[in-house]
C-alpha positions in Angstrom: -53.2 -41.3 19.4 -55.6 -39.7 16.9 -54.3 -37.3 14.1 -55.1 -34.5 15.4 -52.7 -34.9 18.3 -50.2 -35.5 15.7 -50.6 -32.4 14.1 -50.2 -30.8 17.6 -46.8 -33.0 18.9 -45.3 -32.1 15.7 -46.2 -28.5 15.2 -45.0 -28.1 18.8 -41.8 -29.9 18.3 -41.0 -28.0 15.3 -42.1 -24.8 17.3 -39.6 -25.9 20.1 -36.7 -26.7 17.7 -37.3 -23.4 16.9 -36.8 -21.7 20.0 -33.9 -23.9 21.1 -32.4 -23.0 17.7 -32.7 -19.0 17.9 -31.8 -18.9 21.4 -28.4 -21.2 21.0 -27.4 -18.4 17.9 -27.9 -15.7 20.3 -26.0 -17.4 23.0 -23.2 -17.7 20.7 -22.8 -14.4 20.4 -19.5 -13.0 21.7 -21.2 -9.4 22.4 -18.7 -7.8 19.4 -20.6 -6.8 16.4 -18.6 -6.2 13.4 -19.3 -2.7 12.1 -19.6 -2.8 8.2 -17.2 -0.1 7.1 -17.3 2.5 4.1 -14.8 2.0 1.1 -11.3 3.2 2.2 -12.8 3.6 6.2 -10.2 1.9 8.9 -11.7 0.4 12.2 -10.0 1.3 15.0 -7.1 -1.9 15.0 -6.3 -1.3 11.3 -5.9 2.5 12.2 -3.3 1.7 15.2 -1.1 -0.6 12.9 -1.1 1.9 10.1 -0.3 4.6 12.4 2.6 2.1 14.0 4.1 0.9 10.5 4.0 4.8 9.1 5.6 6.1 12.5 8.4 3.3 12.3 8.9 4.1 8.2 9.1 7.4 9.2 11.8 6.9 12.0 13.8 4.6 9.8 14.2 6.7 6.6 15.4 9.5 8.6 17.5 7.0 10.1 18.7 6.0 6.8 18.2 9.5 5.1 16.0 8.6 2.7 14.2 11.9 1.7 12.2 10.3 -1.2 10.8 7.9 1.0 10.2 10.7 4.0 8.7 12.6 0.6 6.5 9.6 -0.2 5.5 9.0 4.0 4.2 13.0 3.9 1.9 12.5 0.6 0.4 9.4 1.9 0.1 10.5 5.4 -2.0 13.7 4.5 -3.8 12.0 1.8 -5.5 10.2 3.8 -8.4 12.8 5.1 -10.7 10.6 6.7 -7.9 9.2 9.0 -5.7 10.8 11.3 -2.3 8.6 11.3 0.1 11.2 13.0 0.3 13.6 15.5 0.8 18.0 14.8 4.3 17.2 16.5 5.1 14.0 14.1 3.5 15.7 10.9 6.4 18.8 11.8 8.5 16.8 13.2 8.8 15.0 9.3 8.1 18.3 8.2 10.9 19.7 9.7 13.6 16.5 9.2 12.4 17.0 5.6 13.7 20.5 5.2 16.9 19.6 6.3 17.7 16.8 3.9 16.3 18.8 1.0 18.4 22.2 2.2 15.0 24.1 2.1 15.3 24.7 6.2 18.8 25.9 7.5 19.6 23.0 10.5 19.9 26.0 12.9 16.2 27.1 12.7 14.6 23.0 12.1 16.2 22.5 15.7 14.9 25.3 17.0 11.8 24.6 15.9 12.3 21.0 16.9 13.0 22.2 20.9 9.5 23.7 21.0 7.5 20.4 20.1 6.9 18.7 23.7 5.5 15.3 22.4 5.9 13.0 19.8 7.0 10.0 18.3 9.4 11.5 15.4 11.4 14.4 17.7 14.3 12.5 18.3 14.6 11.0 14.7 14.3 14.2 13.3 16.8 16.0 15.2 18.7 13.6 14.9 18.7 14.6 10.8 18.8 18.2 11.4 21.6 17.7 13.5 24.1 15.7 11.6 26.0 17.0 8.9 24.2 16.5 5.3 25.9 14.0 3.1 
């Protein structure tokens, strides 16, 4: 074998390795493409868990009462522009359960108001504030 068919085995083995390499990382590919995501952006799993843990904080200071922490829930809730986390019906829903811890909406009127929302994951927490007695 002369040197010139060197040349050619090995620039065609190198060529092949090649291929056999860039087709095997394509192969591996799972068909899901990470999208790169802005400062402060959720993708769409990290947006269904916050929207889960809020909801459940939610339900379980009303349960407890806890209108600084249904105070806090509100501010961070809205804050957050770019992603919706609750509901219309949850945001008055909190809204509402809200007023009737701080006094600011008689019970009478919150349940009322409450009666009218037909969907939502906070309706039943909240009346259940606006109907008991405050402490």
């Amino acid at each position: 074998m002369n040197p010139t068919h060197r040349v050619w085995i090995a620039t065609l083995a190198l060529v092949g390795f090649i291929v056999a390499f860039a087709c095997r990382s394509e192969g591996n590919s799972t068909g899901f493409k990470a999208k790169p995501l802005a400062s402060g952006e959720l993708d769409a799993m990290q947006l269904e868990a916050a929207g889960r843990v809020a909801l459940e904080s939610a339900a379980d200071a009303m349960e407890r009462r806890d209108l600084e922490r249904l105070r806090m829930l509100s501010r961070w809730v809205r804050e957050r522009a770019q992603d919706v986390l609750f509901q219309p019906n949850d945001l008055s829903a909190l809204d509402l359960a809200i007023g009737c811890l701080d006094h600011s909406v008689p019970p009478s009127e919150a349940l009322a108001s409450l009666k009218k929302l037909t969907s939502g994951k906070l309706l039943i927490s909240a009346r259940s504030v606006c109907s008991e007695p405050s402490q």
